[in-house]
N, C-alpha and C positions, 0 to 999 in steps of 0.2 A: 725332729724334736717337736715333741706337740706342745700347742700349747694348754694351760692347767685351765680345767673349769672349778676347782673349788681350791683350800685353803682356807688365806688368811681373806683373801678377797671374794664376801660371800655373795657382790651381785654380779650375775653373769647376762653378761651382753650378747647377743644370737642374733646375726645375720640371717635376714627372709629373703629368699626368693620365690616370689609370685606373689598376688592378692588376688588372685581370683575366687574359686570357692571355697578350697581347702583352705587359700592362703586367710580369706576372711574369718573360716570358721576357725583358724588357729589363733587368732587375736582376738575372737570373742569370747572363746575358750578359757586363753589366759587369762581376761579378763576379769570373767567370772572365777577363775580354780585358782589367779595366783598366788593369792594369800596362804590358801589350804597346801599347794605347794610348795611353798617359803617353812611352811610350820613343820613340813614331813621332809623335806630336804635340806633345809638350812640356808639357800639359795634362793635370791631373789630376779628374776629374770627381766631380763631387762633388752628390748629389741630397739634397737638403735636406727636400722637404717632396713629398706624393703625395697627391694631390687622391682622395679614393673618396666612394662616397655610402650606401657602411655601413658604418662601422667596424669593427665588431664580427664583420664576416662571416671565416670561418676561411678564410685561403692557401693556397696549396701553395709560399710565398714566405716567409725571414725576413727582415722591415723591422724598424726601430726605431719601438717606439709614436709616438715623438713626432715622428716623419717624417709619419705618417698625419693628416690633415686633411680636413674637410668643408666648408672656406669658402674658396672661389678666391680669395680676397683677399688672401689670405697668400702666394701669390706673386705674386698681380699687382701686390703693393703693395712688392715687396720690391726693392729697387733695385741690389742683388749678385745677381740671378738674370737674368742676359741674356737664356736659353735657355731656352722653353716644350717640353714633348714633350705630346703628345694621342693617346693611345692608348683613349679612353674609347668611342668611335664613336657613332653617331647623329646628330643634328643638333644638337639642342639637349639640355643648356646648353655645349653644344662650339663650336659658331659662335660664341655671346654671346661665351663666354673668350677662345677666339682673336684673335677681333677685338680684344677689349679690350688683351689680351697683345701684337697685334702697333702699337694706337695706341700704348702703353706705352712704345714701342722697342727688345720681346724678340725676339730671332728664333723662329721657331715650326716646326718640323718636326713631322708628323702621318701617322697611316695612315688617316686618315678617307675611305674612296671615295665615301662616298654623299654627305658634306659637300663635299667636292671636284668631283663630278659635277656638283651642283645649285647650290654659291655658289662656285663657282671663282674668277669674276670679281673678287668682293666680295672675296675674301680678297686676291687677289692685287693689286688697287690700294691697298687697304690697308697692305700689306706694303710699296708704290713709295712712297706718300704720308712714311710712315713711314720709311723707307731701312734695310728688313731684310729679313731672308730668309724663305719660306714654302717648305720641302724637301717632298714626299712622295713620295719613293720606294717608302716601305712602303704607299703608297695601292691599288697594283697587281704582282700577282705576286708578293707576298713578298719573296724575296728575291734575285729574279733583278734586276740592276741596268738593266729598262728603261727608267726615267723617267732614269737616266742619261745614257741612249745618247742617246736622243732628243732631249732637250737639250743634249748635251755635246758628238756625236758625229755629227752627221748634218748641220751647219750647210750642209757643201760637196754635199749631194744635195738632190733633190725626192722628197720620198717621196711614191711613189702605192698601198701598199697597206700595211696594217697587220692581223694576222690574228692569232685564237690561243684556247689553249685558258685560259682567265681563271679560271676555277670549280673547284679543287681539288674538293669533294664533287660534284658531278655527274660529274663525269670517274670519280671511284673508284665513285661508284654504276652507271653507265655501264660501267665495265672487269667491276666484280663483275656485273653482272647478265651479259656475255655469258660471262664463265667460271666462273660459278657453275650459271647457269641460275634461278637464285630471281628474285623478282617484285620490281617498285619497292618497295614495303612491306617485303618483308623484308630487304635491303639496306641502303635508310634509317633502320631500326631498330638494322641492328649499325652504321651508319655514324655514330649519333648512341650508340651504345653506346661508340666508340671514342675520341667529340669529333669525327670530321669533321664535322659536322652540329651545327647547332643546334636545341633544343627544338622552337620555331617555325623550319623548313627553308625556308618559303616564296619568301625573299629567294633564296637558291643553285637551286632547285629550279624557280623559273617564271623565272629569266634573268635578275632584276633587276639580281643582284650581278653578271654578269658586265657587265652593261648602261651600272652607273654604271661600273667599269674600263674599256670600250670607249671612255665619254665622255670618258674622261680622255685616253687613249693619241689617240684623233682629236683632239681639242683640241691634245695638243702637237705631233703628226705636219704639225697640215695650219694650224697656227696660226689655227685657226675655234675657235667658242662651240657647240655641239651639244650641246642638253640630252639628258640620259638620257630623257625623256619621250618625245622626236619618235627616237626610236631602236624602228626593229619588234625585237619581243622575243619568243619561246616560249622554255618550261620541257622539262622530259623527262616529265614527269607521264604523259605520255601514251605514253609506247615500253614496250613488253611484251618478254618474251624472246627471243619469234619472232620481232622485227622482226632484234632483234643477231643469230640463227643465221641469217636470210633473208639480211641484209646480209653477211653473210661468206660466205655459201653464192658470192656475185657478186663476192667478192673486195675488199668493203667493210666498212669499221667505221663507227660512228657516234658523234658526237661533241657537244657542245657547241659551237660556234665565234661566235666575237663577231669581227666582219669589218667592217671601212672600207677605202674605196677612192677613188680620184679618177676622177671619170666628166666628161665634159661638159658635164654638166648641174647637177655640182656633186660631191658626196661622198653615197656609196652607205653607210651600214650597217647591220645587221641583228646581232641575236644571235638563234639558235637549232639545233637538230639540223641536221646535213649529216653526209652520207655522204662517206669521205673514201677515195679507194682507196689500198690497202696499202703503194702506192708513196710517197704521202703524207708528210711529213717530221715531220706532228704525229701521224699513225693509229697510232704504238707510242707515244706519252706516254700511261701508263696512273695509275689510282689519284691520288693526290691530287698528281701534280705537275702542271705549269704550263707552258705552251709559248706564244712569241708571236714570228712571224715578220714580220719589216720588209722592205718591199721599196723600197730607191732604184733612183733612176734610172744614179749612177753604180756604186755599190756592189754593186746587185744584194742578193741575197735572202739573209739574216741570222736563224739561227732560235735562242733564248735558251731552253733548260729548264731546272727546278729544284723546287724543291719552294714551292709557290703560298700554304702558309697554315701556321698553325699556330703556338706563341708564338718560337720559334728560328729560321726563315727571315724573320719579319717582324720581329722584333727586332733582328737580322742589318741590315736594309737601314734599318732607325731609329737603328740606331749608325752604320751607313757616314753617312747623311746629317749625324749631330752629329761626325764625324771630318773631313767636308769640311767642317764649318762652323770649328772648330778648328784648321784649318790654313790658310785662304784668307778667314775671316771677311764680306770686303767682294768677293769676285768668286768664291763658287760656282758658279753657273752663271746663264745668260741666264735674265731673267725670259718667262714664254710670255707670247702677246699671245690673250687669250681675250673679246676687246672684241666680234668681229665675229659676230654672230648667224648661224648656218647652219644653214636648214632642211633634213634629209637629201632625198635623190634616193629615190626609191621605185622607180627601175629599172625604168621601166614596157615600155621595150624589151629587159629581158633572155631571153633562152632559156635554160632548164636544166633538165635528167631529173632526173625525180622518181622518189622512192619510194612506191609508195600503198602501204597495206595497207586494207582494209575488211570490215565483215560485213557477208553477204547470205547471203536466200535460195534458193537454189539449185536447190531440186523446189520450185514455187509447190504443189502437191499434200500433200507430207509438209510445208513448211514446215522443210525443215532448216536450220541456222544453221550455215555454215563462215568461218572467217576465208582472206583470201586476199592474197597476194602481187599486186606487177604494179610492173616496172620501166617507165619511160618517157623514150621515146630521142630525140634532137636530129633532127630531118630539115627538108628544105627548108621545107617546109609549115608555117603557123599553127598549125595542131591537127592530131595524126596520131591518128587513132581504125581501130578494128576493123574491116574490113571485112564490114559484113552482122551484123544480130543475129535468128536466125534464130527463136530462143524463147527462154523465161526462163532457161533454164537454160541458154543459152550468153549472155547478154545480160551480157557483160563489154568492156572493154574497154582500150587503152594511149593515151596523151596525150603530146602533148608541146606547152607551153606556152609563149606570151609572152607581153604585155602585162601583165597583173594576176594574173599567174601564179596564186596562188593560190586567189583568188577567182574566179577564171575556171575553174577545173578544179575546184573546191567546187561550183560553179552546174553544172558539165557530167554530174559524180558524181552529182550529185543530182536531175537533172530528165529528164524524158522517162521510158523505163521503165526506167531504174533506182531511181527514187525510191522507187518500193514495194518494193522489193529490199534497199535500204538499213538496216540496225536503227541505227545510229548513224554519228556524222560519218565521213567517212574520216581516218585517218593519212595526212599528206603529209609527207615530208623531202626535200630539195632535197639533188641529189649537187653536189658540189664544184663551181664554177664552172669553164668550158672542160672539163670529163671528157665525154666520149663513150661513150655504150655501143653496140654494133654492133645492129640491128635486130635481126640472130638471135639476138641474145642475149637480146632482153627477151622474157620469159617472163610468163605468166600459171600461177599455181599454186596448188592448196589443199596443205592440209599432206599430206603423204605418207601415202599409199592413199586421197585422195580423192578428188576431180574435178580433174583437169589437162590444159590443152589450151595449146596453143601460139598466140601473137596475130599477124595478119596487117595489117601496116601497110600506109594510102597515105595518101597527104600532099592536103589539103585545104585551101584559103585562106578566111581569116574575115575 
């Protein structure tokens, strides 16, 4: 039995959990919008007690002391508190409460992605079992109202592709390093100087975070289960400055992108680097906002930006969700159905030009070390390679890939004689799905005044 957020009783008390950023920027929020809320809702909100797990730690928020608490019991046990908010992230002791909060019969709204990614299911039968609601809009994008659309707004199409830029810090580290020209270290440094960044970056920086957001967004797009785990994932760790001036040199930017699709064979996704040409509709979303394109069947293609993190755009989309709750209590929106396990598609028929870049030795004599470009283009053929390697020093060559795309062109880069050529793995970035580049376009290059020679493709079946 839930319990009632509106009636005869029109202030509503809401259980916080966390004051960190989200949780501050949710109380400065209200602060400033309660009023205008009160007048469009009927309801006055009223937050009683704020779960932290140090007291004593200093804000950049003013609560009242006696708001502040260390034992979740005091809301879970409080029977005038309908309304859970979970802004604390992680998993645990977030999952435990929620759970408990939603067998209670509180409604629970949350920006928790990584808890959402990983026990979506559990929460959300949970929530049925019980006859409440579980909102997380703020779980993904901030405060761009995707998890809206998706559930509110798209019942009368078949979506078959879901795309987007998910990761406010890699995007700004990403835009700074091509217009700065500084290195990932130095970027990440003023990006964690400014708070885009956390201490430990790891989670924004090797794909994870965009990874558990993609699980979510395919979960409700395609009403499948898809763990963040069985999702292929790269970071940016690995793109230098040359690759951002190479790739624009060709009229390309490069990007983060967290990508589902409907194939076949089931659902295709991936989060990691693609080149995205300029004509692009996400390749100008720069710095730390957020882009995520839906594509229906009847609707056609729908692109949402906005600013993806931060305590005021996620705070933003954690009040819209307690204002639909406030207004419509018993029919927010459709519950997803996230019951049905779905292993992704691995794509093993797709074609797509790559971006290499790699070092090698280039005079086997001097032993010199240059880094080098090499675009590779779509042709009839299995594998399109060089024609002819005539010595070491021209023993380069162009690809274009199918099957195990990646792995297949790592094993081609790296064996026969190029292996002794090699000082470490190749950079591959995969251009945009369907982009074509003209054969005479794809070029082989060191950096300028050094060895450059143009690549001659024929088309060969494997």
């Amino acid at each position: 039995m839930s319990v009632p957020v509106n009636g005869e009783n029109r202030r509503v008390r809401a259980g916080l959990l966390g004051l960190g950023t989200v949780g501050s920027g949710f109380i400065k929020a209200l602060a400033q919008n309660g009023e205008s809320i009160r007048q469009r809702t009927g309801c006055e909100i009223e937050i009683p007690y704020i779960l932290v797990r140090n007291p004593s730690k200093e804000r950049n928020v003013k609560v009242k002391p006696e708001q502040i608490t260390t034992d979740p019991g005091v809301i879970l046990s409080s029977t005038d508190i309908p309304v859970v908010i979970e802004v604390m992230g992680g998993i645990e002791p977030a999952r435990t409460i929620i759970l408990s909060a939603l067998r209670a019969g509180k409604h629970v709204i949350t920006a928790n992605k990584e808890l959402l990614a990983k026990h979506g299911p559990e929460l959300l039968r949970a929530a049925e079992e019980s006859g409440v609601q579980l909102l997380f809009e703020a779980s993904v994008a901030g405060g761009i109202p995707v998890i809206r659309f998706l559930q509110g707004y798209l019942t009368a199409n078949r979506v078959h592709e879901v795309s987007g830029i998910l990761n406010g810090t890699t995007n700004y580290i990403l835009t700074q390093m091509e217009q700065t020209g500084q290195s990932f270290a130095e970027v990440l440094a003023k990006a964690q100087e400014l708070g885009y960044a956390e201490a430990d970056p790891t989670s924004d920086v090797e794909g994870f975070d965009a990874a558990y957001k993609l699980a979510i967004l395919t979960n409700l797009a395609y009403d499948v289960q898809v763990s963040p785990y069985e999702i292929p994932r790269e970071g940016i760790t690995s793109i230098q400055p040359l690759d951002l001036k190479w790739a624009r040199e060709f009229g390309y930017v490069i990007k983060l992108i967290g990508r589902s699709r409907r194939t076949e064979a089931g659902i295709d996704v991936s989060v990691g680097p693609v080149l995205l040409p300029m004509s692009h509709p996400l390749a100008r979303v720069n710095d730390v906002f957020n882009a995520v394109t839906i594509s229906g069947d009847v609707v056609g293609d729908l692109t949402f930006i906005g600013k993806g993190a931060g305590e005021y755009p996620t705070a933003s989309a954690v009040l819209e969700d307690l204002t639909a709750l406030l207004r419509q209590p018993g029919q927010v929106l459709r519950s997803p159905n996230w019951e049905t396990p779905v292993y992704p598609d691995v794509n093993q028929e797709a074609v797509r030009p790559f971006f290499v870049r790699f070092k090698a030795i280039v005079d086997t004599f001097a032993h010199a070390e240059h880094q080098f470009r090499l675009f590779i283009t779509r042709s009839g053929g299995r594998i399109v390679r060089e024609t002819g390697m005539a010595s070491a020093k021209e023993a380069v060559g162009g690809y274009v890939v199918t099957g195990l795309e990646k792995s297949v062109l790592q094993a081609f880069l790296t064996g026969g004689m190029l292996e002794k050529l090699l000082h470490e793995p190749p950079l591959l970035i995969p251009c945009a799905e369907d982009e074509t580049i003209d054969c005479q376009d794809a070029a082989f290059a060191a950096e300028p005044g050094l060895y450059a020679k143009s690549v001659e493709f024929m088309s060969q079946s494997v």
